[in-house]
N, C-alpha and C positions, 0 to 999 in steps of 0.2 A: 719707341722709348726703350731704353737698354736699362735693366733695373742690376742691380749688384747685390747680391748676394754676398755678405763679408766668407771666412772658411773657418770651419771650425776650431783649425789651429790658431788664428787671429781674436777668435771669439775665446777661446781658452788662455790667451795671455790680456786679450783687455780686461777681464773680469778680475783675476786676482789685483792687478794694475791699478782697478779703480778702488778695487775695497782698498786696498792700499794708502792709494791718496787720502780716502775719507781718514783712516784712522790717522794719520799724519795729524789733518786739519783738525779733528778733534781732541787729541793730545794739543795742538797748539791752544784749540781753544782755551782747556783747562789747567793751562799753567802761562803766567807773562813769561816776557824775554828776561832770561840772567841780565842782573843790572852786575857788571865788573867792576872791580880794580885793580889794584896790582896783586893782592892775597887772597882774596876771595870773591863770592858772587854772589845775590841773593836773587829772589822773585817770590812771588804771587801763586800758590795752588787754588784751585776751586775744587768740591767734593760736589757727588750730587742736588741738585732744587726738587724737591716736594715739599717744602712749606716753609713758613717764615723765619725758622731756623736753618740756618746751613752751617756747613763745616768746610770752613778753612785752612791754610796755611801761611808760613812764610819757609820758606828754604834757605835753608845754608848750604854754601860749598864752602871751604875753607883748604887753605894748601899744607900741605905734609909740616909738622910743626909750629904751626898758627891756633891759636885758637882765638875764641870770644865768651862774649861773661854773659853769666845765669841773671835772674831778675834781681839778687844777691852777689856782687863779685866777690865776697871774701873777703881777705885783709886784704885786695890792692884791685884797681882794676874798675870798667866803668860797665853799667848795666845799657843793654838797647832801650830804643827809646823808639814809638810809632805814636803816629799820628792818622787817624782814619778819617781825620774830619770832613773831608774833601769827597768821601763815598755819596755814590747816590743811592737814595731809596732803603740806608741803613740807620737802626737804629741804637743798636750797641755793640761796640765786637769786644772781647775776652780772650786776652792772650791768655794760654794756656801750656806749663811749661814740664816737659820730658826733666828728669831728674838728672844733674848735671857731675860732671866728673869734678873731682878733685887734684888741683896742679899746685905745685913748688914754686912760688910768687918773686924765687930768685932774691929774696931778701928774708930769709927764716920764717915766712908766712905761705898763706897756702890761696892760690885763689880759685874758686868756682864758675864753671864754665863747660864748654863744647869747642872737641875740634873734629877734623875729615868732612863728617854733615851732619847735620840736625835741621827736624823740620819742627816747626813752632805750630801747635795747630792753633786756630781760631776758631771760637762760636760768635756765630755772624747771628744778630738778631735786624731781620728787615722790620721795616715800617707798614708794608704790606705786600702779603704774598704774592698777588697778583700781580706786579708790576715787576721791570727789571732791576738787577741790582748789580750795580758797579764798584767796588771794595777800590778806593786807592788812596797808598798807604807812605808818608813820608816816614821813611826807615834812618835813623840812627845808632851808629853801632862801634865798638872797638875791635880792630883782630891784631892780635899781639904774639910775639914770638918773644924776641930780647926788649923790644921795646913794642910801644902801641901806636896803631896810626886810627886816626878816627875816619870813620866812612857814611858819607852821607846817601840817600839811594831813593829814586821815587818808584814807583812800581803801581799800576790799576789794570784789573782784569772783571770782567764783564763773569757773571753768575748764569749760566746759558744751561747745563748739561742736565737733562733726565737720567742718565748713567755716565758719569766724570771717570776718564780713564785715571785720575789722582785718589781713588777711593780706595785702594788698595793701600796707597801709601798713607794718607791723611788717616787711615785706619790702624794699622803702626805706629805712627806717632803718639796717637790718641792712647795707645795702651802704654807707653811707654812713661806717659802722665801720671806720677804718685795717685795712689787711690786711698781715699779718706779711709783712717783709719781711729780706734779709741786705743788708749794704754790698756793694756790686761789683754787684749783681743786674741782669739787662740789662732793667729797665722803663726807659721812658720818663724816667721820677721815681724818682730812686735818690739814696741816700747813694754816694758814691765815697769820701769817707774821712773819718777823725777823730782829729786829732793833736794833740798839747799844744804850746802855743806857751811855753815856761816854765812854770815850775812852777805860774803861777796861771789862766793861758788856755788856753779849748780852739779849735782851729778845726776848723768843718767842712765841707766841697765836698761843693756837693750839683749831680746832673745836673737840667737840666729843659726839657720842652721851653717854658714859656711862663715864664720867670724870674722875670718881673713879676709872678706871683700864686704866686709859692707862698712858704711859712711854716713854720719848724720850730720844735719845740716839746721842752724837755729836762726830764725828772723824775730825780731820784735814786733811791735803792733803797728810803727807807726815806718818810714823809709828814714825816720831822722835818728833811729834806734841804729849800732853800727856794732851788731855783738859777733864776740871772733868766733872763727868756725870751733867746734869741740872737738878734742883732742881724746884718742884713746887711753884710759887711766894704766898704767903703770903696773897696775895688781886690781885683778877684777874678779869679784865672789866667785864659786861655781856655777857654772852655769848660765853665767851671762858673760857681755863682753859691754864693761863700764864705760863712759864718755865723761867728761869734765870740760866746765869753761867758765872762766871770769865773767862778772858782770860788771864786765869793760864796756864805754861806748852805749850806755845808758843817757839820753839827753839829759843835759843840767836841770836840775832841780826836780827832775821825774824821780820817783820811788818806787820801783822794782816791784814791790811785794804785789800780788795779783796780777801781774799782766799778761799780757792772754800772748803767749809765745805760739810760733808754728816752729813746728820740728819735721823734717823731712828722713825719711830713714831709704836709706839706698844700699841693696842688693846686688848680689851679680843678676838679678832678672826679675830683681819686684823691686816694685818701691811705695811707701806707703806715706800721709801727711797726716799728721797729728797736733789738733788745737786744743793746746793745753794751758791753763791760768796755771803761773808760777807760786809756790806754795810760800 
């Protein structure tokens, strides 16, 4: 019998070769295939499984002057839209959304959104821990440059990894997520106050240390509320840097007074979300 002996040079390129492959196959695991179109691409991240909560994503690519719109588009412009229904073995997911840039809506208005990438993370609640869990997600979305084209996208990825090579990134994302904040609060980047200038304006003083980038962003309680983004005031006390906006886009027959607005405050490198009953 003639036995073979491999040589230690063939044994010092199979090894790295193999680790190799695996890592391939384990990044494939923890992210689907880009689903394309002609502007952009989306897919599917998985973060680590230890228990019945996991961490998600969804991915953007987006082409050099493309963008797409916040859960909020602004004055013009259409929000994504997912459907998770179709997941096995989950019980609720939770889009959760990175503070978004402010764009020139090409008609005097401004609309809210992401371009280059952005990744959306998700909190995946399974049914139970112990069994497998398949997230797949009917994606709809806008990517707009001069005008919008709408894009439809299916995408499902299997929940597999004890250590997800996407945890680095889905951990990025997640900080990138406004972090709940109250008015008065001693950050840096705080709301200080929010008052009714008459019965149709509101104003708002916000502290900051770099005034020149930051951006606040105002939703109403319900999606049928349509209030315009706030605009920085013209002449603002000491020490702050004022915001104003109409209360335009009030649904018919509703009355302002009390309603529980979310206020988004965006930084060059924080960002913070503030739920306030209007005075």
């Amino acid at each position: 019998m003639t036995a073979f002996v491999p040589s230690p040079v063939r044994l010092g390129l199979a090894v790295p070769l193999f680790i190799s492959s695996l890592v391939v196959a384990a990044s494939a695991q923890d992210a689907s295939p880009w689903q394309r179109d002609g502007h952009s691409a989306v897919r599917l991240l998985a973060g680590s499984r230890s228990s019945n909560v996991l961490l998600g994503g969804i991915a953007f690519q987006l082409q050099p002057g493309w963008k797409t719109y916040w859960r909020t588009p602004g004055d013009s412009g259409v929000p994504p839209r997912f459907d998770f229904s179709k997941s096995e073995n989950v019980e609720a997911v939770t889009v959760l959304w990175p503070a978004p840039t402010k764009f020139d809506d090409g008609a005097g208005g401004h609309s809210l959104g992401y371009h280059d990438q952005i990744v959306l993370p998700l909190r995946i609640v399974a049914k139970s821990a112990d069994k497998p869990v398949t997230l797949r997600a009917d994606i709809s979305y806008a990517v707009c440059e001069r005008i919008c084209i709408p894009v439809d996208a299916k995408a499902d990825l299997a929940f597999n990894s004890v250590a997800s090579t996407e945890d680095g990134t889905l951990s990025a994302a997640l900080d990138a997520v406004p972090k709940p904040a109250n008015i008065g609060d001693p950050n840096p980047l705080t709301i200080r106050d929010v008052k009714r200038d008459g019965p149709s304006n509101v104003i708002v003083d916000v502290v900051a240390p770099d005034p020149d980038h930051v951006n606040l962003f105002v939703e109403g309680p319900t999606p049928e509320w349509s209030l315009p983004v706030p605009a920085p005031a013209d002449h603002s006390p000491p020490g702050v840097k004022r915001f104003t906006f109409a209360l335009d886009g009030v649904p018919p027959g509703i009355k302002p007074d009390g309603a529980a607005l979310k206020f988004t405050l965006a930084g060059a490198d924080k960002a913070y979300e503030f739920n306030v009953n209007l005075p």
